[in-house]
GUDRENVO-220234 format. One line per field, with one value per atom (N, C-alpha, C): residue number from 0; residue in one letter; x, y, z. Coordinates in nm, 4 decimals, padded with zeros to 6 digits. Layout:
! GUDRENVO-220234
k = NUM, ...
r = a, ...
u = X, ...
v = Y, ...
w = Z, ...
//
This chain:
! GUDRENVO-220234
k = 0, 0, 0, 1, 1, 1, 2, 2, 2, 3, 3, 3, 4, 4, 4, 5, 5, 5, 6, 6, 6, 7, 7, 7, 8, 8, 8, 9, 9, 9, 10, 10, 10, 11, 11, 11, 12, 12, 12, 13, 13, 13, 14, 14, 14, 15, 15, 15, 16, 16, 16, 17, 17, 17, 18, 18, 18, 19, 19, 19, 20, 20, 20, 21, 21, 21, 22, 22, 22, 23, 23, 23, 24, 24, 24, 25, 25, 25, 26, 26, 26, 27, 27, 27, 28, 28, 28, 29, 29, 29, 30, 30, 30, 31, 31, 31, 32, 32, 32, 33, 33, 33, 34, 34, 34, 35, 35, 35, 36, 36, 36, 37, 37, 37, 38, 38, 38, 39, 39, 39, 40, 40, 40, 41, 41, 41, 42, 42, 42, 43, 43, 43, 44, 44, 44, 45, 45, 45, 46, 46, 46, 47, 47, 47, 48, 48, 48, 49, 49, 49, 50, 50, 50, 51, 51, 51, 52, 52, 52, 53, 53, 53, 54, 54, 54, 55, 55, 55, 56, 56, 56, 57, 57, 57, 58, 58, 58, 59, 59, 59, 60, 60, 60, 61, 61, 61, 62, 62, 62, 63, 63, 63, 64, 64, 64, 65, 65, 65, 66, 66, 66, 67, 67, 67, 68, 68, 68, 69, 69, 69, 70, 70, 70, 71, 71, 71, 72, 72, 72, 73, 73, 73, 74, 74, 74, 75, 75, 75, 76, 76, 76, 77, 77, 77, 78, 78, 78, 79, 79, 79, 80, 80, 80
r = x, x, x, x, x, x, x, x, x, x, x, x, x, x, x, x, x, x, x, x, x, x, x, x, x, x, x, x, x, x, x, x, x, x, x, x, x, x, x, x, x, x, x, x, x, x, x, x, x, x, x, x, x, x, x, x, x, x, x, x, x, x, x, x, x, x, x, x, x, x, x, x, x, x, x, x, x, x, x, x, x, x, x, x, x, x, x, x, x, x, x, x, x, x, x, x, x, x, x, x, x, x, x, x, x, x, x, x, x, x, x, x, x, x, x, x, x, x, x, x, x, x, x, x, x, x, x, x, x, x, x, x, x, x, x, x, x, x, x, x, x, x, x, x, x, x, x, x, x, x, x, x, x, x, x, x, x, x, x, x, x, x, x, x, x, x, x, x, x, x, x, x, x, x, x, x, x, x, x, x, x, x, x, x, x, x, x, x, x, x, x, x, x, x, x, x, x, x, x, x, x, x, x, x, x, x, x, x, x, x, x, x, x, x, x, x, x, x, x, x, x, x, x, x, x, x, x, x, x, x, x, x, x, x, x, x, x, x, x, x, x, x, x
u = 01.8687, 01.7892, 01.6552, 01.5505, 01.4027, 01.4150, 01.3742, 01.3443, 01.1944, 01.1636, 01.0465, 00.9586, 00.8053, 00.8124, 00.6481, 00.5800, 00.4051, 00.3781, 00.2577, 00.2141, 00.1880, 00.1485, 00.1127, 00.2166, 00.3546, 00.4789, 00.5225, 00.5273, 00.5344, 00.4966, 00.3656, 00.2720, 00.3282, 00.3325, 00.3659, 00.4907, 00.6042, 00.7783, 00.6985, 00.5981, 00.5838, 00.5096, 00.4199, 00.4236, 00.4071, 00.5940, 00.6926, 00.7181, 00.7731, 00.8449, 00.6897, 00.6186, 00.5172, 00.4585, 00.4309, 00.3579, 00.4679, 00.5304, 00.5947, 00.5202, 00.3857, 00.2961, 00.3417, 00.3502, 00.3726, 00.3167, 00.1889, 00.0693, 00.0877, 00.1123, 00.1494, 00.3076, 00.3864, 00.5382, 00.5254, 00.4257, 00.4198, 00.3945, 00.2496, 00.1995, 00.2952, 00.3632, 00.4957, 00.5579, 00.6216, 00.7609, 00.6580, 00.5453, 00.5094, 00.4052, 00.4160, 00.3459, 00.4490, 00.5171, 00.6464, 00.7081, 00.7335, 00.7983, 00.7280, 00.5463, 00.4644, 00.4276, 00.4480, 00.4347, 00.5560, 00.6493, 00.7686, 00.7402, 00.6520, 00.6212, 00.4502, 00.4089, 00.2628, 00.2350, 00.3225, 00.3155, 00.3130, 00.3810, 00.3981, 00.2665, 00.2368, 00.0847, -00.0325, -00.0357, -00.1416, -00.1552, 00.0183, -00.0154, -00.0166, -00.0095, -00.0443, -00.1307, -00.2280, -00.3599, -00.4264, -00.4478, -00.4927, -00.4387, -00.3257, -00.2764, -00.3076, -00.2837, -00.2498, -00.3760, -00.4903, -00.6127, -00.6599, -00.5960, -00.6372, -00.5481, -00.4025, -00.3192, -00.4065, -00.4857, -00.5110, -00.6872, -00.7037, -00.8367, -00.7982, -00.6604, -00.6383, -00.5918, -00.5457, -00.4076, -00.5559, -00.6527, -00.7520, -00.8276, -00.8782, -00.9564, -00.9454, -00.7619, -00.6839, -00.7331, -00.8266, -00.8379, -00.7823, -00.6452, -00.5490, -00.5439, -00.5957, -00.6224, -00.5104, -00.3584, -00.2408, -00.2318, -00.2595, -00.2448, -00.3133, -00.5402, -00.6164, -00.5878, -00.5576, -00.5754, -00.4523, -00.3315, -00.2279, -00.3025, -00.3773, -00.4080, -00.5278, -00.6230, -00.7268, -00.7118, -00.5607, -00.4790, -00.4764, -00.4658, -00.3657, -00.5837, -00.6844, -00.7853, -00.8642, -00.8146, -00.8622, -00.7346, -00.6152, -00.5595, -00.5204, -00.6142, -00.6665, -00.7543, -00.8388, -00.9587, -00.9467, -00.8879, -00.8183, -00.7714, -00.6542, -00.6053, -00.7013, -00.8132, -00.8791, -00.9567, -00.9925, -01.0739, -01.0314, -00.8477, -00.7740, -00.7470, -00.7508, -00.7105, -00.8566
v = 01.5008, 01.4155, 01.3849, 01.3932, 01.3879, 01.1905, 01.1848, 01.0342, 00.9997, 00.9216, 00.8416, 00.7945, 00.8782, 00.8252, 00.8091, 00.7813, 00.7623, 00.8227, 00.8907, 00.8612, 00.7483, 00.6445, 00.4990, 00.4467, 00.4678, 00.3956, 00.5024, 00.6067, 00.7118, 00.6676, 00.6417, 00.6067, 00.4554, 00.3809, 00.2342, 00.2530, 00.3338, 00.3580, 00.4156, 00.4889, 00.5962, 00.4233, 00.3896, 00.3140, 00.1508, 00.1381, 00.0272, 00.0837, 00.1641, 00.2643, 00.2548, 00.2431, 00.2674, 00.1447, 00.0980, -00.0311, -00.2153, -00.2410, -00.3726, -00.4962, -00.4648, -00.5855, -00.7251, -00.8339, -00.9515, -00.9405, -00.8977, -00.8834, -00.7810, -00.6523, -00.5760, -00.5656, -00.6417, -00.6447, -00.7382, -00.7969, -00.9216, -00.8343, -00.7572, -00.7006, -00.5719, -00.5140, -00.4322, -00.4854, -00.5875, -00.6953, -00.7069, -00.7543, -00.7644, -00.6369, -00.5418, -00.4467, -00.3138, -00.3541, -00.2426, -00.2420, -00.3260, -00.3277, -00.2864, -00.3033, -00.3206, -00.1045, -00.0898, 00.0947, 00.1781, 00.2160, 00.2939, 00.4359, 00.3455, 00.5144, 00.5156, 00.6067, 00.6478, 00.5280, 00.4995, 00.4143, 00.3114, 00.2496, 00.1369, 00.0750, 00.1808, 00.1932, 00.1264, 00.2299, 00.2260, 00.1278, 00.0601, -00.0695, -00.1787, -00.1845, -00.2889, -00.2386, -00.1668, -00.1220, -00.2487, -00.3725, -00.4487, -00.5325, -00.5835, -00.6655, -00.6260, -00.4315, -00.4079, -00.4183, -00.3963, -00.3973, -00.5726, -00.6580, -00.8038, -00.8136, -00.7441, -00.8026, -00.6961, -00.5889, -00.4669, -00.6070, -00.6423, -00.7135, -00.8336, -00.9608, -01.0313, -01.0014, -00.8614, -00.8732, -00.8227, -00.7395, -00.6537, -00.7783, -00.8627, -00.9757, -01.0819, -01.0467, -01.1142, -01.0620, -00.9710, -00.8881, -00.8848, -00.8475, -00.8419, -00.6849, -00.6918, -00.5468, -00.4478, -00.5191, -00.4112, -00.3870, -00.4533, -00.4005, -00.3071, -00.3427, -00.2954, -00.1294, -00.0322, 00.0756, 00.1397, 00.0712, 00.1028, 00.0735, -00.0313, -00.1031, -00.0345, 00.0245, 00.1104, 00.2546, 00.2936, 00.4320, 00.3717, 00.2652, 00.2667, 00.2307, 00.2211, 00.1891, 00.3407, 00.4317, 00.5904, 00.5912, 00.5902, 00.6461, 00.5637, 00.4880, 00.3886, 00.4443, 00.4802, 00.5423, 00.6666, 00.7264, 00.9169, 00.8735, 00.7832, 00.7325, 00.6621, 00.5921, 00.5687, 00.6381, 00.7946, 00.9039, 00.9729, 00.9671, 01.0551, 01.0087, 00.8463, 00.7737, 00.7852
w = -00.9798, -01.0673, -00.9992, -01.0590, -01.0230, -01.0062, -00.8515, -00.8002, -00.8436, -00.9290, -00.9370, -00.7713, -00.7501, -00.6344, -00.6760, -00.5346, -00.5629, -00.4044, -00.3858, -00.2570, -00.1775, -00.2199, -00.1985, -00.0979, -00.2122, -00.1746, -00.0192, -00.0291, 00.0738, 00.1489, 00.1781, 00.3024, 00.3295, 00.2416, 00.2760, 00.3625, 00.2914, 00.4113, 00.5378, 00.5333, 00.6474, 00.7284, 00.6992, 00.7573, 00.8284, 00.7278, 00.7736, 00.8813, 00.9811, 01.0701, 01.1526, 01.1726, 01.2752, 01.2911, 01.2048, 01.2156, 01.1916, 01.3472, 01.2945, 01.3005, 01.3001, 01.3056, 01.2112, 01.2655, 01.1335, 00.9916, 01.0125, 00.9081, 00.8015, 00.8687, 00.7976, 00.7156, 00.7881, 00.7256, 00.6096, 00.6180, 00.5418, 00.4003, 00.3912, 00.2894, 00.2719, 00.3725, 00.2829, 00.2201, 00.2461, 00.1257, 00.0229, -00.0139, -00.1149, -00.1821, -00.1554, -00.2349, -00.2350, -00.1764, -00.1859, -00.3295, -00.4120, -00.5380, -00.6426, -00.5980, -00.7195, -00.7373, -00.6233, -00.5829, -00.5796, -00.6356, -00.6271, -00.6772, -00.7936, -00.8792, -00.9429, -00.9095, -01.0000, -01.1138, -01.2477, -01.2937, -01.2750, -01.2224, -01.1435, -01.0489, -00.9516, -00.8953, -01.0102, -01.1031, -01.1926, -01.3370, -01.3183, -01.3601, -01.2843, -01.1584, -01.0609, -01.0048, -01.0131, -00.9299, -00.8985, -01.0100, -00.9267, -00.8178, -00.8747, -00.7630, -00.6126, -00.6210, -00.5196, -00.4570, -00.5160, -00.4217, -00.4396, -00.4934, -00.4214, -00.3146, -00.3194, -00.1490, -00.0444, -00.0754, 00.0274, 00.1044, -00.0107, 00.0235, 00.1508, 00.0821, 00.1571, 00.2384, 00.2787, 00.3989, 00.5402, 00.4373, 00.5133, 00.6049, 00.4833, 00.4859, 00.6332, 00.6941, 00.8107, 00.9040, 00.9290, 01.0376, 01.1540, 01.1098, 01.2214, 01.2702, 01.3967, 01.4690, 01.4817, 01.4573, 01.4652, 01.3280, 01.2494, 01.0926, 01.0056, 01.1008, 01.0287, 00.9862, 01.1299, 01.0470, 00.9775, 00.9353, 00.8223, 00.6895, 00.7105, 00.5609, 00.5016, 00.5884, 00.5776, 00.5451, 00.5429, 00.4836, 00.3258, 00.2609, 00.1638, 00.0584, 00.1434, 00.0878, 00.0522, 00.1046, 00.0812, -00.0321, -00.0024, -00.1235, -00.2389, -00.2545, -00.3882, -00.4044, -00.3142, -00.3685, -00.4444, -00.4001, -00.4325, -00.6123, -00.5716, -00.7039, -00.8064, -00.8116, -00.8890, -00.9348, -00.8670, -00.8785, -00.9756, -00.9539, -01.0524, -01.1805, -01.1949, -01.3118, -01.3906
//
């Protein structure tokens, strides 16, 4: 059976597993549900880029460059939408 997935959400698991920063675990629990699938993405596109703004906004140096992956592939994704 074909799993509903997104790149977004991909990169976010890829990296929960690399990155256990506070900052960043914080903005996985909450943008993890809103990204599972393409749809999902592209009806929470915004949310996700106001938590990508506030979590960015923390400039927490173990978090910045996970959170700076997920700001190119918003970008990619808004290119495609």
């Amino acid at each position: 059976m074909f799993k509903a997935f997104s790149f977004f959400s991909e990169s976010v698991k890829k990296w929960k597993d690399l990155n256990l920063s506070a900052t960043f675990t914080e903005f996985y629990g909450k943008v993890l549900p809103l990204s599972e699938s393409l749809p999902q993405v592209i009806h929470h596109q915004e949310t996700i880029m106001s938590l990508l703004e506030e979590f960015i906004a923390r400039q927490d140096p173990l978090a910045l460059h996970s959170l700076l992956e997920y700001v190119v592939i918003s970008g990619c994704l808004m290119i495609v939408c």
